[in-house]
C-alpha positions in Angstrom: -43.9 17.8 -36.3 -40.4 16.3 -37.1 -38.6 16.4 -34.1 -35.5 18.1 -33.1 -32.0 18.9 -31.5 -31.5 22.0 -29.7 -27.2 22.2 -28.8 -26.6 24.2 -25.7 -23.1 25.1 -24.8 -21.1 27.6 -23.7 -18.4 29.4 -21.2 -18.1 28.0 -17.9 -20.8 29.1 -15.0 -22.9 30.9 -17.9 -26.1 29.3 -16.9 -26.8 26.4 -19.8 -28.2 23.9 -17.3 -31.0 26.4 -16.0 -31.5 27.7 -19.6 -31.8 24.6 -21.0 -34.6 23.7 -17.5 -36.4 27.1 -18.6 -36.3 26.0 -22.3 -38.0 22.4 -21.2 -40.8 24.3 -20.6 -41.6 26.3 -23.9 -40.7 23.2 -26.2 -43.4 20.4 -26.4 -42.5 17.0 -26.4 -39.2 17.6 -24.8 -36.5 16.4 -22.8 -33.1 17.3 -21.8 -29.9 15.4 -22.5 -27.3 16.3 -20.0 -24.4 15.3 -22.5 -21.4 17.0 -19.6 -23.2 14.7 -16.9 -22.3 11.5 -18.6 -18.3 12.4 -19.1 -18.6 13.6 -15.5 -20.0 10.5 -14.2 -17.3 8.5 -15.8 -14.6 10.9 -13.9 -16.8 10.7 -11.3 -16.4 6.7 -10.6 -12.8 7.0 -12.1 -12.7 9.4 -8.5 -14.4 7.4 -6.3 -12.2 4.5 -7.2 -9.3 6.0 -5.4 -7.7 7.9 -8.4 -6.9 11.9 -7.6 -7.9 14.3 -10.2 -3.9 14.7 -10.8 -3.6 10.8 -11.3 -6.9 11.1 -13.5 -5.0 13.8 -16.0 -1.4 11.3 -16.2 -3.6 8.2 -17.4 -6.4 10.1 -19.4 -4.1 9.4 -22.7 -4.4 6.0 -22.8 -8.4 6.1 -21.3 -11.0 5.4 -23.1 -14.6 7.0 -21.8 -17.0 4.5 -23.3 -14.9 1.6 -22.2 -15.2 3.2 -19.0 -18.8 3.6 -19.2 -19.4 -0.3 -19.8 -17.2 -1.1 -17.2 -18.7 0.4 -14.4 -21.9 -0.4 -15.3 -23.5 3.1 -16.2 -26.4 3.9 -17.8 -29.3 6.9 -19.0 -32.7 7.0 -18.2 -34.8 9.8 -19.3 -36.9 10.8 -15.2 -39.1 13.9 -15.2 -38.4 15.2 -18.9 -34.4 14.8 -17.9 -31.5 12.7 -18.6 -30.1 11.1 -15.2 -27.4 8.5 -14.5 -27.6 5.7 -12.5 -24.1 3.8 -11.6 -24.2 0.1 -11.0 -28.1 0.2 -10.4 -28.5 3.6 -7.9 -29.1 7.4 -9.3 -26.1 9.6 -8.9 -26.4 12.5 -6.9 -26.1 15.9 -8.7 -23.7 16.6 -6.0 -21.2 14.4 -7.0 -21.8 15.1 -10.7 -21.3 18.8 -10.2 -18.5 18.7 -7.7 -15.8 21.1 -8.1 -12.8 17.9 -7.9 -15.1 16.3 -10.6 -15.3 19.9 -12.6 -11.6 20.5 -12.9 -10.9 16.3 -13.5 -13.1 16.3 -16.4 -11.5 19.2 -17.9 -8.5 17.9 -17.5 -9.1 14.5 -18.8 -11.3 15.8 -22.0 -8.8 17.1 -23.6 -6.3 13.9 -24.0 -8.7 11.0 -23.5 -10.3 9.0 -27.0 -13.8 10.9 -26.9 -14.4 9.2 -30.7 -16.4 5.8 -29.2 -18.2 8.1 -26.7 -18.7 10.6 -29.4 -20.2 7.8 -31.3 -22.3 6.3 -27.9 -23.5 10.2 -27.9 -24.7 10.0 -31.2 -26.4 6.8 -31.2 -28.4 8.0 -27.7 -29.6 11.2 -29.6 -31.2 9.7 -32.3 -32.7 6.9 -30.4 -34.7 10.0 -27.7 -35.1 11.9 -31.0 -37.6 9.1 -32.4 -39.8 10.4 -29.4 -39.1 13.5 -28.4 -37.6 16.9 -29.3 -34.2 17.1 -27.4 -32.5 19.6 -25.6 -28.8 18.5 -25.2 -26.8 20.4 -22.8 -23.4 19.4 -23.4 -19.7 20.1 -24.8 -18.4 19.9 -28.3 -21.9 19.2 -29.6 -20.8 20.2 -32.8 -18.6 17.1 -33.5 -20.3 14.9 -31.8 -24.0 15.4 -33.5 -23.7 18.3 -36.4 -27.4 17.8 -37.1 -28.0 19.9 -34.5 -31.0 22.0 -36.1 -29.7 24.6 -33.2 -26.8 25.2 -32.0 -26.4 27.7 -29.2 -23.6 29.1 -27.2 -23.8 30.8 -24.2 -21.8 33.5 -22.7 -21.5 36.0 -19.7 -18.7 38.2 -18.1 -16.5 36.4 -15.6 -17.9 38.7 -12.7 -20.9 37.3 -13.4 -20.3 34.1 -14.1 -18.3 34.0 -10.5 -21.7 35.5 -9.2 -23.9 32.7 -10.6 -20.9 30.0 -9.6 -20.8 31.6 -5.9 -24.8 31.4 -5.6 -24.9 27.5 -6.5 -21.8 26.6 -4.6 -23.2 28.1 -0.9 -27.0 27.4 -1.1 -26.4 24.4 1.4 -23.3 25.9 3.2 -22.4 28.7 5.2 -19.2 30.7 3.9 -16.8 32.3 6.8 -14.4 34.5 4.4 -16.8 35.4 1.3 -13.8 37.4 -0.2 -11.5 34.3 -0.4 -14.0 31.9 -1.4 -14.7 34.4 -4.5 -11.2 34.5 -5.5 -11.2 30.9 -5.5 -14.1 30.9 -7.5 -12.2 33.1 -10.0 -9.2 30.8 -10.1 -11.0 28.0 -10.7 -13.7 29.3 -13.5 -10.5 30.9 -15.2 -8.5 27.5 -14.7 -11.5 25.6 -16.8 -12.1 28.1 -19.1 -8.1 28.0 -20.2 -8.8 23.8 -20.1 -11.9 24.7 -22.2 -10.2 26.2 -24.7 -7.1 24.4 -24.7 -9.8 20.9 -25.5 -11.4 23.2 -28.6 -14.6 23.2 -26.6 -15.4 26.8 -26.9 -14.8 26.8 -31.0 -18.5 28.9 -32.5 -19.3 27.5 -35.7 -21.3 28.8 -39.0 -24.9 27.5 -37.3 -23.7 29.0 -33.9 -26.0 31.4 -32.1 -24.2 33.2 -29.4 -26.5 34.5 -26.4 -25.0 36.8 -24.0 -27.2 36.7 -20.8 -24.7 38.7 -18.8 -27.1 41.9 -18.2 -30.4 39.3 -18.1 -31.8 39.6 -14.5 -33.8 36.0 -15.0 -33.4 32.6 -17.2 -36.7 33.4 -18.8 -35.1 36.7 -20.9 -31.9 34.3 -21.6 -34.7 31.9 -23.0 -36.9 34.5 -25.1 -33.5 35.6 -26.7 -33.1 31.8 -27.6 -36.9 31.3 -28.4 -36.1 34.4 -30.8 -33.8 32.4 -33.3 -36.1 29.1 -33.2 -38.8 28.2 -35.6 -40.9 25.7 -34.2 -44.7 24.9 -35.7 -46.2 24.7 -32.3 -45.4 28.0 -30.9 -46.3 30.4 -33.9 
């Protein structure tokens, strides 16, 4: 069958990275494209350089991500049916991808960096997986950046639950002394990105945009059946 592009994104802490895992499974010939994971490992090494995320935010203006991306040596490879990146010849750490500091830095920066050449870098890297595989891309602004998207999905979820999900990843390797706090941080910061999200136009719906609600779903698989509902593929009929 032709292959094709599945667009996954949607409010902050709704769940697309597990969705998009779950979804690996029920398409054949797939892989994920974690699109957000290559703009966050450009903050990332933009971080780890010495730069604060307030420094970051000053200078995004005149940055330019794909430059960036060259520059400290960066690349994709495609390991276990996912997209990873590997910085000057090692694998980044999810950790450091997903960090809260790197979070809030690359909502910051998105919105007044030039995204065009990366847009364009994005573009290029879909079509070249596509050739092989069916691709799941779990990213922002997908829209823009590849509107050939045969699906485009957007995923959304109350805030208490989105602080819920946010709260679970965030303390599976730590122990939490004042759980109230920590969820009021939580809040702060999911609401902080979501006004940054909007702000950058990320959470714009478009005519070909499927919204999913998963905030009553009690497991990724009926998020993913609600997805699977939309989809027409030859394979699964």
């Amino acid at each position: 069958m032709e292959h094709i592009v599945i667009g996954i994104e949607g409010l902050v802490g709704a769940g697309k990275t597990t969705m998009a895992r779950k979804l690996l499974d029920c398409i054949p010939d797939s892989i994920i494209l974690h699109g957000g994971n290559i703009y966050r490992a450009v903050v990332a090494t933009l971080l780890k350089s010495g730069l604060s995320g307030k420094e970051l935010a000053k200078q995004a203006s005149g940055l330019d991500p794909l430059e960036i991306l060259k520059q400290q040596k960066l690349s994709v490879e495609i390991e276990n049916r996912e997209s990873v990146i590997y910085w000057n010849g090692k694998k980044m750490e999810e950790k450091d991808l997903q960090s809260e500091a790197s979070s809030m830095a690359v909502s910051q920066m998105s919105q007044v960096a030039n995204n065009q050449k990366l847009y364009a870098f994005g573009r290029a890297l879909i079509r070249s997986f596509q050739e092989e595989y069916n691709v799941i891309l779990s990213s922002r602004d997908i829209m823009k950046m590849y509107p050939e998207t045969d699906y485009h999905f957007f995923i959304t979820a109350s805030l208490e639950e989105r602080i819920r999900r946010k709260y679970i990843q965030y303390t599976e390797n730590q122990t939490i002394v004042d759980e109230a706090k920590f969820k009021q941080e939580l809040k702060e910061h999911i609401q902080e990105r979501d006004e940054l999200q909007e702000k950058a136009g990320y959470y714009k719906q478009y005519e070909k945009t499927i919204v999913i609600d998963v905030t009553e779903d009690t497991a990724p698989e009926q998020s993913v059946q609600k997805m699977l509902a939309h989809m027409k593929i030859p394979s699964m009929r």
